[in-house]
PyMOL Python script that loads the backbone (N, CA, C, O; Angstrom):
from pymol import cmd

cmd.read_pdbstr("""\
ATOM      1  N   UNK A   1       6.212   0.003   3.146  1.00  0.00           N
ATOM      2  CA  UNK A   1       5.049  -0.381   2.381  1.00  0.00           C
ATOM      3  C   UNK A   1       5.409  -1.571   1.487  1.00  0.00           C
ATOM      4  O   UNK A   1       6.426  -1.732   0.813  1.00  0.00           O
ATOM      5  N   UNK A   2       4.609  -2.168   1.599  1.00  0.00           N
ATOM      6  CA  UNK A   2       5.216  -3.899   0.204  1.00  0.00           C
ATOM      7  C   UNK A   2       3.747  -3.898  -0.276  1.00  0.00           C
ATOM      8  O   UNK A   2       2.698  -3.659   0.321  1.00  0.00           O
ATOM      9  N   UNK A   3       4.051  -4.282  -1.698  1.00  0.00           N
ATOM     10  CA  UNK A   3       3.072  -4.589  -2.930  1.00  0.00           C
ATOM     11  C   UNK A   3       3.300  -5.834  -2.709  1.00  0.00           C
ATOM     12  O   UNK A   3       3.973  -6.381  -1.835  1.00  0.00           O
ATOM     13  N   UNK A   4       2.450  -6.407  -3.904  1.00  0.00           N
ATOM     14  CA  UNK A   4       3.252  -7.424  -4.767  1.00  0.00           C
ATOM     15  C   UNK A   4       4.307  -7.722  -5.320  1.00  0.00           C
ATOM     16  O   UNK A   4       4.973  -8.751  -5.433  1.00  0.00           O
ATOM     17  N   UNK A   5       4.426  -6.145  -5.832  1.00  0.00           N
ATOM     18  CA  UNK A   5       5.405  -6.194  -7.207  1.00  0.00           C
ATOM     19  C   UNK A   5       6.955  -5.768  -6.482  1.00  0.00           C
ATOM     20  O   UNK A   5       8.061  -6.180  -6.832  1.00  0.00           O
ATOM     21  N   UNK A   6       6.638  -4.838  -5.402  1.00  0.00           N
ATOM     22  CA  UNK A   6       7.954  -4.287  -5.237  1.00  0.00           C
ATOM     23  C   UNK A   6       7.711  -3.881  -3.285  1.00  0.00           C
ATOM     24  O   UNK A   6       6.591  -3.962  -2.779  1.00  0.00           O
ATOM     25  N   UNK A   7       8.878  -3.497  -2.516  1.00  0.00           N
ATOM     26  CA  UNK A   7       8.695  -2.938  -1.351  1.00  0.00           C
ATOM     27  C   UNK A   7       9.364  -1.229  -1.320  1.00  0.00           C
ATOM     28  O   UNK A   7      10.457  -0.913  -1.788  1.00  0.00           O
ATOM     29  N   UNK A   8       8.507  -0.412  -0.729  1.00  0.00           N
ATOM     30  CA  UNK A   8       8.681   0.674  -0.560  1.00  0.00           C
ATOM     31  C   UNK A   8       9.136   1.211   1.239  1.00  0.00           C
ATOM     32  O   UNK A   8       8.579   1.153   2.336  1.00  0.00           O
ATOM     33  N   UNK A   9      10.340   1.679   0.747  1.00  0.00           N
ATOM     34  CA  UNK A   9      10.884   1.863   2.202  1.00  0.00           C
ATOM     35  C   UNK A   9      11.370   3.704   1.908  1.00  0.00           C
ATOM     36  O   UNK A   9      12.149   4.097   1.040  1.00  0.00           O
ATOM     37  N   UNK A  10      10.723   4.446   2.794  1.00  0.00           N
ATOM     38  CA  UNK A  10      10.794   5.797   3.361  1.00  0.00           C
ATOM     39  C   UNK A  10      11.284   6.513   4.120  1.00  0.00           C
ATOM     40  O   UNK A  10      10.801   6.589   5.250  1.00  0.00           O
ATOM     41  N   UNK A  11      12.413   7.282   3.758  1.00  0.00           N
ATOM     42  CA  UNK A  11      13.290   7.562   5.141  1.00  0.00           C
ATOM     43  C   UNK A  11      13.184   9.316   4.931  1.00  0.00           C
ATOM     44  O   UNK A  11      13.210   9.879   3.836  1.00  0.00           O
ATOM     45  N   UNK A  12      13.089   9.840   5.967  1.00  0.00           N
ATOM     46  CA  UNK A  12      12.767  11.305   5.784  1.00  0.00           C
ATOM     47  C   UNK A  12      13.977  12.212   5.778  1.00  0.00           C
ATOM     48  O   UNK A  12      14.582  12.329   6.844  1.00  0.00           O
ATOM     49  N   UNK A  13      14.444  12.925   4.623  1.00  0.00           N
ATOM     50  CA  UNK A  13      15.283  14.207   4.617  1.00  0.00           C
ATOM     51  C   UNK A  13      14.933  15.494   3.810  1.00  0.00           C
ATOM     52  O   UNK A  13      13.986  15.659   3.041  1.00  0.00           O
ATOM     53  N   UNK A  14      15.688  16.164   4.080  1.00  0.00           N
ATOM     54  CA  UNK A  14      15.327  17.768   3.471  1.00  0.00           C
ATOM     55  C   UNK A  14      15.027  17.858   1.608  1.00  0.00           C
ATOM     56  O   UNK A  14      14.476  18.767   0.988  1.00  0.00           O
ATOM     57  N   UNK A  15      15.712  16.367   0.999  1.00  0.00           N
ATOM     58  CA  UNK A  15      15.026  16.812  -0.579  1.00  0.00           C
ATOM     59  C   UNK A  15      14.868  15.270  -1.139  1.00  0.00           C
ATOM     60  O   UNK A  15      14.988  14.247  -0.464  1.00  0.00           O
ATOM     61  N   UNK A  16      14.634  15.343  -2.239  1.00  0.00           N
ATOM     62  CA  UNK A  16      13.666  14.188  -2.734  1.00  0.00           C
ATOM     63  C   UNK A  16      15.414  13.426  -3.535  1.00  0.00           C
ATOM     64  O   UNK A  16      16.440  13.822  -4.088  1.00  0.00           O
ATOM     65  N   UNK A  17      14.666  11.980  -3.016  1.00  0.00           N
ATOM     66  CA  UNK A  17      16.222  11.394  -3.566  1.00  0.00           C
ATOM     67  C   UNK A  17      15.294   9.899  -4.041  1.00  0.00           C
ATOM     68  O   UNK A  17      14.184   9.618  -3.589  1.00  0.00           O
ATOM     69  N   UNK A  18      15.982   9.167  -4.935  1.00  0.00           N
ATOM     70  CA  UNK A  18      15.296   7.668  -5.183  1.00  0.00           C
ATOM     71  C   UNK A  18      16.560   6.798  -5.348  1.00  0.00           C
ATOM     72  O   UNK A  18      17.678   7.085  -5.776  1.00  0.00           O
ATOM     73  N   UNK A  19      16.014   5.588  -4.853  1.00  0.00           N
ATOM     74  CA  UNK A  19      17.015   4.261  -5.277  1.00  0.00           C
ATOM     75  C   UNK A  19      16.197   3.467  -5.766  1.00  0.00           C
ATOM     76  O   UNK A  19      15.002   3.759  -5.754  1.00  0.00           O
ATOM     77  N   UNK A  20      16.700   2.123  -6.381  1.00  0.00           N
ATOM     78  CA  UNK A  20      16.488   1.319  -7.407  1.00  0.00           C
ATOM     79  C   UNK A  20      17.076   0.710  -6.694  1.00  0.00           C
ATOM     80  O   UNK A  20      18.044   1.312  -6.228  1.00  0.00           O
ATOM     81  N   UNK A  21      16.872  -0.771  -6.197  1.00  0.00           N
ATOM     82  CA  UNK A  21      17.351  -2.034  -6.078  1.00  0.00           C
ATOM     83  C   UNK A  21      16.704  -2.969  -6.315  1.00  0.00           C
ATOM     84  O   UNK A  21      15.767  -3.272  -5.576  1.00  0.00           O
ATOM     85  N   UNK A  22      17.013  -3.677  -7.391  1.00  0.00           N
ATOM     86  CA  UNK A  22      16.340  -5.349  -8.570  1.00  0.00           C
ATOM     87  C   UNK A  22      17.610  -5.963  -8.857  1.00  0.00           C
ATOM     88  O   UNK A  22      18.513  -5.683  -9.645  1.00  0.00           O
ATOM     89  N   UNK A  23      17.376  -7.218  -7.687  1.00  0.00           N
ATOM     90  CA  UNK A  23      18.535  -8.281  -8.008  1.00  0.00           C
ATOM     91  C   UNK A  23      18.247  -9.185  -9.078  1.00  0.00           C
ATOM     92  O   UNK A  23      17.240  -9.198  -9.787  1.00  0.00           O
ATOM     93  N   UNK A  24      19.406 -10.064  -9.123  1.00  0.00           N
ATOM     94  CA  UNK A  24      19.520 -10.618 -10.184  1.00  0.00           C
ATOM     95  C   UNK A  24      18.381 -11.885 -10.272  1.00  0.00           C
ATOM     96  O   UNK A  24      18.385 -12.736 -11.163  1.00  0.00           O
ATOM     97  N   UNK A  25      17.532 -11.827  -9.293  1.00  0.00           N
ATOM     98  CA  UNK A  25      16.685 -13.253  -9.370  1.00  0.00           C
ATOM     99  C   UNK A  25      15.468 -12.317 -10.386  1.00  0.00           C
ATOM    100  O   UNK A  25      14.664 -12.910 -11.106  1.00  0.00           O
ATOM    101  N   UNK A  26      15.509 -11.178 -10.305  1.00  0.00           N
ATOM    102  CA  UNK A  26      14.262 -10.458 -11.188  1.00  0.00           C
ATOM    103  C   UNK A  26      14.670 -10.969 -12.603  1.00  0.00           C
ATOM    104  O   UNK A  26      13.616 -11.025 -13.236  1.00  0.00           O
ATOM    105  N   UNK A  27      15.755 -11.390 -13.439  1.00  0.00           N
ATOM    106  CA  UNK A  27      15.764 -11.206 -14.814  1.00  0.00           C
ATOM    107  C   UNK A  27      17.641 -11.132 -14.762  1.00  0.00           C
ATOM    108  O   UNK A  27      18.384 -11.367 -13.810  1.00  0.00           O
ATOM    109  N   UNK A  28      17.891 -10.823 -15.812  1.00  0.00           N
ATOM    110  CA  UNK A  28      19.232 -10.402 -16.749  1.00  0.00           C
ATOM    111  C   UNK A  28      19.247  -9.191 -16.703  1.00  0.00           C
ATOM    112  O   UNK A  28      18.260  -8.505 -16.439  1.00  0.00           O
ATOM    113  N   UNK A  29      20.442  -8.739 -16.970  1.00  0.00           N
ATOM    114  CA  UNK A  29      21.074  -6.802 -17.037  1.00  0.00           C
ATOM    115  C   UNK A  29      19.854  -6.295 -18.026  1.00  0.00           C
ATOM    116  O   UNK A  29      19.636  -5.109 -17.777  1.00  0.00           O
ATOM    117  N   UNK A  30      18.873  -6.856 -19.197  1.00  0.00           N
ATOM    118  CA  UNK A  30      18.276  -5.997 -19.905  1.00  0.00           C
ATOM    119  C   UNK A  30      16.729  -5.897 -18.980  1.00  0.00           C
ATOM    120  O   UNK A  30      15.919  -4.971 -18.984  1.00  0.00           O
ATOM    121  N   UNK A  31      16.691  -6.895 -18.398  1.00  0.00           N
ATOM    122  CA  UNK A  31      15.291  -6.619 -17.628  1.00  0.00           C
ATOM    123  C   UNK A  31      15.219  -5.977 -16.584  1.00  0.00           C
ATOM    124  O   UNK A  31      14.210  -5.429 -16.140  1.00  0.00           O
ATOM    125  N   UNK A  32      16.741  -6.011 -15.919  1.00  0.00           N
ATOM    126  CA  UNK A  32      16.674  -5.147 -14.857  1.00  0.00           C
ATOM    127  C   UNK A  32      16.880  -3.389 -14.719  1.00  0.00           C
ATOM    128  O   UNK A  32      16.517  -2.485 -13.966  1.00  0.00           O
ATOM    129  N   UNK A  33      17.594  -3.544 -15.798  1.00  0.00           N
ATOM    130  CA  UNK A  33      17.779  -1.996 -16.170  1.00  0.00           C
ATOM    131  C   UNK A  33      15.555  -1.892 -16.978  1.00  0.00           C
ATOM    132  O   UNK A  33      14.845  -1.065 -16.405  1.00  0.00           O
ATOM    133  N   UNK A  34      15.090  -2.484 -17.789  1.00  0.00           N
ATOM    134  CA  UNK A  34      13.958  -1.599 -18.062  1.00  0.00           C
ATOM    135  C   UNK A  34      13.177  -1.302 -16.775  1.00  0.00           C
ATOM    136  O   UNK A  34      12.533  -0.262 -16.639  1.00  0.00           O
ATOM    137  N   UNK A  35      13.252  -2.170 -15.920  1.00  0.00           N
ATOM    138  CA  UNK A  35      12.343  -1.877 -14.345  1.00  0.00           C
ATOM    139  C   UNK A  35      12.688  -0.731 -13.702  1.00  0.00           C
ATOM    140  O   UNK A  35      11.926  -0.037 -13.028  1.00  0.00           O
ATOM    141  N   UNK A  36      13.957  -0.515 -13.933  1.00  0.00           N
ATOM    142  CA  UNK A  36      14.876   1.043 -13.259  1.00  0.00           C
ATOM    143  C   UNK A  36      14.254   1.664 -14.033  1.00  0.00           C
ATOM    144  O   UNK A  36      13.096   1.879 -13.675  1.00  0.00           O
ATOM    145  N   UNK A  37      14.635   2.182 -15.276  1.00  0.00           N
ATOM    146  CA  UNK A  37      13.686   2.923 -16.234  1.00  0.00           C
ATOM    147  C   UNK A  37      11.997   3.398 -16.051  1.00  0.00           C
ATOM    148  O   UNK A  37      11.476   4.506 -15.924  1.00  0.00           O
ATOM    149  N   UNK A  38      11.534   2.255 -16.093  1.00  0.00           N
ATOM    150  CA  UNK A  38      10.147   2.410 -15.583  1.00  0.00           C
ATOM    151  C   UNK A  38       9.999   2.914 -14.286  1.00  0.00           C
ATOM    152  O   UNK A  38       9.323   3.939 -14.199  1.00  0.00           O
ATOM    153  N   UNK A  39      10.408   2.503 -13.380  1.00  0.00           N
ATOM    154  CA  UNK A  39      10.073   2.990 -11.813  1.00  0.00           C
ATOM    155  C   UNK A  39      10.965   4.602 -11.872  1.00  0.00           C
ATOM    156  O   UNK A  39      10.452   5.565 -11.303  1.00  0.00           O
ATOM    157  N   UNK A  40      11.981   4.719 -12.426  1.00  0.00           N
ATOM    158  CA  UNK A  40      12.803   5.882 -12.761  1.00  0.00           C
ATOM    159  C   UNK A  40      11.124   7.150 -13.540  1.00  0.00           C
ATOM    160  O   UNK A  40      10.174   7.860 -13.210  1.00  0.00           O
ATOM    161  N   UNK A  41      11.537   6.847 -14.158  1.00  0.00           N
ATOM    162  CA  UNK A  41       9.650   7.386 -15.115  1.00  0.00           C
ATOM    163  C   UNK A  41       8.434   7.866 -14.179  1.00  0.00           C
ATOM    164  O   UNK A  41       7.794   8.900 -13.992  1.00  0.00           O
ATOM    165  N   UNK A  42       8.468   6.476 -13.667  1.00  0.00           N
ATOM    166  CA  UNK A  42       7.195   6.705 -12.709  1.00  0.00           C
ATOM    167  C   UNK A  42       7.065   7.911 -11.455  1.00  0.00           C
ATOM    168  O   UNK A  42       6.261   8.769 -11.090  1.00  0.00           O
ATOM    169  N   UNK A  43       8.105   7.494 -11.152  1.00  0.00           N
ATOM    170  CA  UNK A  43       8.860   8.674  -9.857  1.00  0.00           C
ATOM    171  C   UNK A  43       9.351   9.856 -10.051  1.00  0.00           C
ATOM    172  O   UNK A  43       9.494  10.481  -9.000  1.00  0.00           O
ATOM    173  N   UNK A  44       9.696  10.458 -11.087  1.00  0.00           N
ATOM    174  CA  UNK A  44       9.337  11.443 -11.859  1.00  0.00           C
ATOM    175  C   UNK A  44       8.346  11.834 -12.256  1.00  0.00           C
ATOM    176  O   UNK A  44       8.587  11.493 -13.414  1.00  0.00           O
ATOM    177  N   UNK A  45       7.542  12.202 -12.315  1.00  0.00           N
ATOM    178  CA  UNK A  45       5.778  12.530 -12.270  1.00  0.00           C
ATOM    179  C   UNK A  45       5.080  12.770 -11.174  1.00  0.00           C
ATOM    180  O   UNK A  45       4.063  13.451 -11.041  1.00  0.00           O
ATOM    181  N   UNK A  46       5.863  11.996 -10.174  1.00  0.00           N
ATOM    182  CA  UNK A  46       4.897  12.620  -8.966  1.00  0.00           C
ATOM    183  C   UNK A  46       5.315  13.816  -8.254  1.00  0.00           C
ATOM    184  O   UNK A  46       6.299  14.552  -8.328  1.00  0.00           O
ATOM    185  N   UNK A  47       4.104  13.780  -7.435  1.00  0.00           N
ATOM    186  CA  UNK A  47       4.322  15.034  -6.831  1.00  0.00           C
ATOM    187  C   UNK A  47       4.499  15.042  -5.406  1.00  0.00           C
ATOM    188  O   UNK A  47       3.614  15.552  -4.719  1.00  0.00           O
ATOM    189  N   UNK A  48       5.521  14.547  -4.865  1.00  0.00           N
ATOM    190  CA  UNK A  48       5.342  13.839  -3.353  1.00  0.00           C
ATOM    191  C   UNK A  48       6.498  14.900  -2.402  1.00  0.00           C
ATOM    192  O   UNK A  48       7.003  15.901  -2.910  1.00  0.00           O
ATOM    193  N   UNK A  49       6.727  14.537  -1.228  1.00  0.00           N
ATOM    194  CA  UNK A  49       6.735  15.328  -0.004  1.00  0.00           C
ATOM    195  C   UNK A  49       8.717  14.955  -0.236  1.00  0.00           C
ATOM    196  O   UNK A  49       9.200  14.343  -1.189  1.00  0.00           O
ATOM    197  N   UNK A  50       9.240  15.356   0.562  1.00  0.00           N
ATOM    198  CA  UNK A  50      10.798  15.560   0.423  1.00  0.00           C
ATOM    199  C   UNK A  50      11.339  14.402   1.675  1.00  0.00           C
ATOM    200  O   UNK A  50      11.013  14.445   2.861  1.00  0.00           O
ATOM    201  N   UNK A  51      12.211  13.430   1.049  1.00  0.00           N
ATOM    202  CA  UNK A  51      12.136  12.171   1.627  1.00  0.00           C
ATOM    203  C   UNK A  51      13.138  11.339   0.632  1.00  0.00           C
ATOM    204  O   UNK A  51      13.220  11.592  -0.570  1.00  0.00           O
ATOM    205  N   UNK A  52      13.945  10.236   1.339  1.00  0.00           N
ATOM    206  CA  UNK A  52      14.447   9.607   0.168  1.00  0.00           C
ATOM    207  C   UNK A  52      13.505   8.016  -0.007  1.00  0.00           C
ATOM    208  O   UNK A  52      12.832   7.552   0.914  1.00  0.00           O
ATOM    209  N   UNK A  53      13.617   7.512  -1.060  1.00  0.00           N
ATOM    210  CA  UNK A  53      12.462   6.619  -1.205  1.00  0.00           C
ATOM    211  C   UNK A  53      13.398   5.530  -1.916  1.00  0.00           C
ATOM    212  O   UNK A  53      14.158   5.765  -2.855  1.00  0.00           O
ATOM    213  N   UNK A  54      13.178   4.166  -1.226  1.00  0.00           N
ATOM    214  CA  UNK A  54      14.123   3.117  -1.607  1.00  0.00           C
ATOM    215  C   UNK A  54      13.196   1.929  -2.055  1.00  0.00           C
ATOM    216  O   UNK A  54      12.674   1.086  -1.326  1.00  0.00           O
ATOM    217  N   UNK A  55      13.073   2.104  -3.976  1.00  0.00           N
ATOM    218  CA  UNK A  55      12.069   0.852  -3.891  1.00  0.00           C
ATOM    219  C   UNK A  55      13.183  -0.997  -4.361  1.00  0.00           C
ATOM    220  O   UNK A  55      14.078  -1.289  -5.153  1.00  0.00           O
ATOM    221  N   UNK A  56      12.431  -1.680  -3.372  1.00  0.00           N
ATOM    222  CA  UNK A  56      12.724  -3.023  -3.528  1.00  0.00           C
ATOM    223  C   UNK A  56      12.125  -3.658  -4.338  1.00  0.00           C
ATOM    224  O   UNK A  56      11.011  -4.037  -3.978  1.00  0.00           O
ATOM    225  N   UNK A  57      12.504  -3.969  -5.487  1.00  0.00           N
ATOM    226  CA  UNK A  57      11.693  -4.644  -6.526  1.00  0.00           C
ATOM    227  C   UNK A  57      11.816  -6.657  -6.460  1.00  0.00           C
ATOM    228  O   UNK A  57      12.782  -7.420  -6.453  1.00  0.00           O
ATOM    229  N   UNK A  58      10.569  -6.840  -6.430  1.00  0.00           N
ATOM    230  CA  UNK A  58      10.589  -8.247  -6.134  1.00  0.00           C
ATOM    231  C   UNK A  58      10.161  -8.742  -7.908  1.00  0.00           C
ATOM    232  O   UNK A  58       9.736  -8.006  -8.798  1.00  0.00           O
ATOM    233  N   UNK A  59      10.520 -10.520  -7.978  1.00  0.00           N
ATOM    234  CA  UNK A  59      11.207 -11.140  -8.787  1.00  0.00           C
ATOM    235  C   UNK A  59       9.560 -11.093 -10.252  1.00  0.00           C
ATOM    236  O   UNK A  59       9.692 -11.261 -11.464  1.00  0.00           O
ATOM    237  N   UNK A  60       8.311 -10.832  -9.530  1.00  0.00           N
ATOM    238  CA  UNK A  60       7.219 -10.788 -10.062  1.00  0.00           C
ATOM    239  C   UNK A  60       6.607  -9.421 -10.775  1.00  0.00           C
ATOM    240  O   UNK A  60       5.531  -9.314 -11.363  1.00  0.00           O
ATOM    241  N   UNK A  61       7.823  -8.205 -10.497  1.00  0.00           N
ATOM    242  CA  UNK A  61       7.612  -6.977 -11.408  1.00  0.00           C
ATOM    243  C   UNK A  61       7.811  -7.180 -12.381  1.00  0.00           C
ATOM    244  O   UNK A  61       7.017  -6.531 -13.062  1.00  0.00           O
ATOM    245  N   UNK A  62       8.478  -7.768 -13.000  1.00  0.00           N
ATOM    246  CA  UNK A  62       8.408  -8.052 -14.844  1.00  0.00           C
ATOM    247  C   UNK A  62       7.617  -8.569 -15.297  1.00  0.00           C
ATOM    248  O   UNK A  62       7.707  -8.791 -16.505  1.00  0.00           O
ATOM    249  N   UNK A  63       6.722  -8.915 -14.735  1.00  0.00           N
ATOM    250  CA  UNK A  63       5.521  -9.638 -15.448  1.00  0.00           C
ATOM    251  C   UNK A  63       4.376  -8.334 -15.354  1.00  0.00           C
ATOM    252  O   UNK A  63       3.379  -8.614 -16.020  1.00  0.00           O
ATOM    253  N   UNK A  64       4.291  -7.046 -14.719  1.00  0.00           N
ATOM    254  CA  UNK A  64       3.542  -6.049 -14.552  1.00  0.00           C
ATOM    255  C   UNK A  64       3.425  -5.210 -16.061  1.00  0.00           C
ATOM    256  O   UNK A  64       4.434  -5.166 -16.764  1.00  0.00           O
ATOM    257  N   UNK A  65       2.539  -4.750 -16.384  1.00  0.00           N
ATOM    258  CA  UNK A  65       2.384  -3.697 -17.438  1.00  0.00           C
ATOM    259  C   UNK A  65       2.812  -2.220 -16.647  1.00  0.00           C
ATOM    260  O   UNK A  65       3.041  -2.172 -15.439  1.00  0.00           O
ATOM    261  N   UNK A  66       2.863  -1.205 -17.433  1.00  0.00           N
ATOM    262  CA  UNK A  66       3.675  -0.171 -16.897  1.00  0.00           C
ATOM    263  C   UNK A  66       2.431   0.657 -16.255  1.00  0.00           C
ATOM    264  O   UNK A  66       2.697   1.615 -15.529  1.00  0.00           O
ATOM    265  N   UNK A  67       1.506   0.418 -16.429  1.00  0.00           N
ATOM    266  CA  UNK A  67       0.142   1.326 -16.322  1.00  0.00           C
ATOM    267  C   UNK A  67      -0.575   0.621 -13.988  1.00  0.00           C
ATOM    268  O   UNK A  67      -0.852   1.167 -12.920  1.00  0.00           O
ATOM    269  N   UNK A  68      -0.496  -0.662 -14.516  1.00  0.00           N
ATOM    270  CA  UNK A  68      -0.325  -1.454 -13.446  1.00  0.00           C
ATOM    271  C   UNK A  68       0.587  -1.059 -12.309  1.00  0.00           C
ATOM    272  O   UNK A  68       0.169  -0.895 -11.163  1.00  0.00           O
ATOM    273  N   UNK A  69       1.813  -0.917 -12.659  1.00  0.00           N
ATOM    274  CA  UNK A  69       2.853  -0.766 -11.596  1.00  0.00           C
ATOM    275  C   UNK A  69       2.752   0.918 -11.440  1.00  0.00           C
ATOM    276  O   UNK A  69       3.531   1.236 -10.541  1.00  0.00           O
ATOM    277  N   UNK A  70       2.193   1.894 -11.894  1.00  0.00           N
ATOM    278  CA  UNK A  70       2.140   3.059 -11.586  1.00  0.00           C
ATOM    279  C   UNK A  70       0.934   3.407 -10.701  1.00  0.00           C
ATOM    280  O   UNK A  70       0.719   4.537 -10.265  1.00  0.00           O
ATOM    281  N   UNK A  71       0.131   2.276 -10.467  1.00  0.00           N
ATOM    282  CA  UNK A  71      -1.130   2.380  -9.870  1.00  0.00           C
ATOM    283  C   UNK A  71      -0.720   2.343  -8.570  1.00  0.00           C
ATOM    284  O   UNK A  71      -0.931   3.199  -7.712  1.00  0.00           O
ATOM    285  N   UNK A  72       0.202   0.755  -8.398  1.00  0.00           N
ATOM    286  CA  UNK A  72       0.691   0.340  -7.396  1.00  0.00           C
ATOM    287  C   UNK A  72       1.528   1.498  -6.409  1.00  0.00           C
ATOM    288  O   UNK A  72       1.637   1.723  -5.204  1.00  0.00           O
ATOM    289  N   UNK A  73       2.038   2.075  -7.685  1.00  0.00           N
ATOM    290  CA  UNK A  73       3.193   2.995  -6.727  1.00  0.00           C
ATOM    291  C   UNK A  73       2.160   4.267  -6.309  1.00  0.00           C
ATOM    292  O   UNK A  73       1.931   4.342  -5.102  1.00  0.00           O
ATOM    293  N   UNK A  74       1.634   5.086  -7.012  1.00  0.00           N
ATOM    294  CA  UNK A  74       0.417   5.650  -6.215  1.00  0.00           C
ATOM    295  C   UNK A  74      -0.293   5.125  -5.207  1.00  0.00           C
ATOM    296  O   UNK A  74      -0.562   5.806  -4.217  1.00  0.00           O
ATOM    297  N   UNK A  75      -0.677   3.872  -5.334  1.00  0.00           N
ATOM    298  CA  UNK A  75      -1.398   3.388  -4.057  1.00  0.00           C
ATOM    299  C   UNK A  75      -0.550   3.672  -2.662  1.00  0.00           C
ATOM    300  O   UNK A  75      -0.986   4.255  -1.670  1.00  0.00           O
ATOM    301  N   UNK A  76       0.896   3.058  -2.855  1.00  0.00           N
ATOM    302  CA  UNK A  76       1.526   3.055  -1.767  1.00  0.00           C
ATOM    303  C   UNK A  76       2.187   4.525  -0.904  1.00  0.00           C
ATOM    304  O   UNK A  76       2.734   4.723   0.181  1.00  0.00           O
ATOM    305  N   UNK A  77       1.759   5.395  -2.131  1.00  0.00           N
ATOM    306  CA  UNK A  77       2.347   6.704  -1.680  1.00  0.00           C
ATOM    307  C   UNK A  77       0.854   7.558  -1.062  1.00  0.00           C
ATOM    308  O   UNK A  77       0.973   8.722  -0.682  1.00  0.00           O
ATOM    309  N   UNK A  78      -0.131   7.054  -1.027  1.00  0.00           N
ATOM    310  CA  UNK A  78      -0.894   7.620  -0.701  1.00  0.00           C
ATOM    311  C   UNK A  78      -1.084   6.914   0.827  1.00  0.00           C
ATOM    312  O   UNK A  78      -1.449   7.416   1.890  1.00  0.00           O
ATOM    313  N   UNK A  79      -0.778   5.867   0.562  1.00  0.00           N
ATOM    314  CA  UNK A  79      -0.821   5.380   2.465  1.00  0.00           C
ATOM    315  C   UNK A  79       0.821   5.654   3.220  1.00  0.00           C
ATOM    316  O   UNK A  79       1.265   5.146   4.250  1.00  0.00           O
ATOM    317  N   UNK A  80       1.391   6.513   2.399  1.00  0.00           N
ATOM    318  CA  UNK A  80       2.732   7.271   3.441  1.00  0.00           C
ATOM    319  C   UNK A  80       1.879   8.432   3.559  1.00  0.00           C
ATOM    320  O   UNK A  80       2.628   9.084   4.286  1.00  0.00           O
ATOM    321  N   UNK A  81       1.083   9.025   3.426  1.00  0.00           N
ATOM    322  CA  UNK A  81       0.725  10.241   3.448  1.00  0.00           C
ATOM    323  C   UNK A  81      -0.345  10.202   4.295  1.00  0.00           C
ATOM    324  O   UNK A  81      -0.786  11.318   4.570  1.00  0.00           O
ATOM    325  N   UNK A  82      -0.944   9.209   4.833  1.00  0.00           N
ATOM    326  CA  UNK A  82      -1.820   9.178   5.891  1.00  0.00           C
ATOM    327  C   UNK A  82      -0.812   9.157   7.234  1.00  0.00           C
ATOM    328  O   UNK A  82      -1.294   9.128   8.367  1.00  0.00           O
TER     329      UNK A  82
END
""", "prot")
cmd.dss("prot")
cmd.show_as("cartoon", "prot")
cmd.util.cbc("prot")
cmd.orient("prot")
């Protein structure tokens, strides 16, 4: 799945696992760690199916509000579920 903000890649196993990958063209060590944080946050709250989930964060997520990028990530989890 690809946003704008980030790409969502889905690989199926027996329990729920997440990665974080935001290179260095996104920002400096403090911007890249708050995007982990936030997407860390976000992905915690849901309530989704058992799978590991690898989001790719592209260089235009720091410019997102946190309310914004949680929409996004709902959006995209609802079209894995179709």
């Amino acid at each position: 799945m690809n946003t704008k903000c980030f790409s969502l890649i889905f690989l199926p196993s027996n329990d729920v696992k997440f990665a974080f990958v935001v290179s260095k063209k996104v920002g400096n060590a403090v911007i890249r760690n708050k995007i982990k944080r936030r997407l860390r946050a976000i992905s915690r709250e849901l309530d989704i199916k058992n799978g590991t989930f690898l989001y790719l964060a592209k260089p235009n997520i720091k410019e997102l509000k946190f309310e914004i990028l949680k929409n996004d990530i709902n959006k995209c989890l609802l079209q894995l579920k179709q």
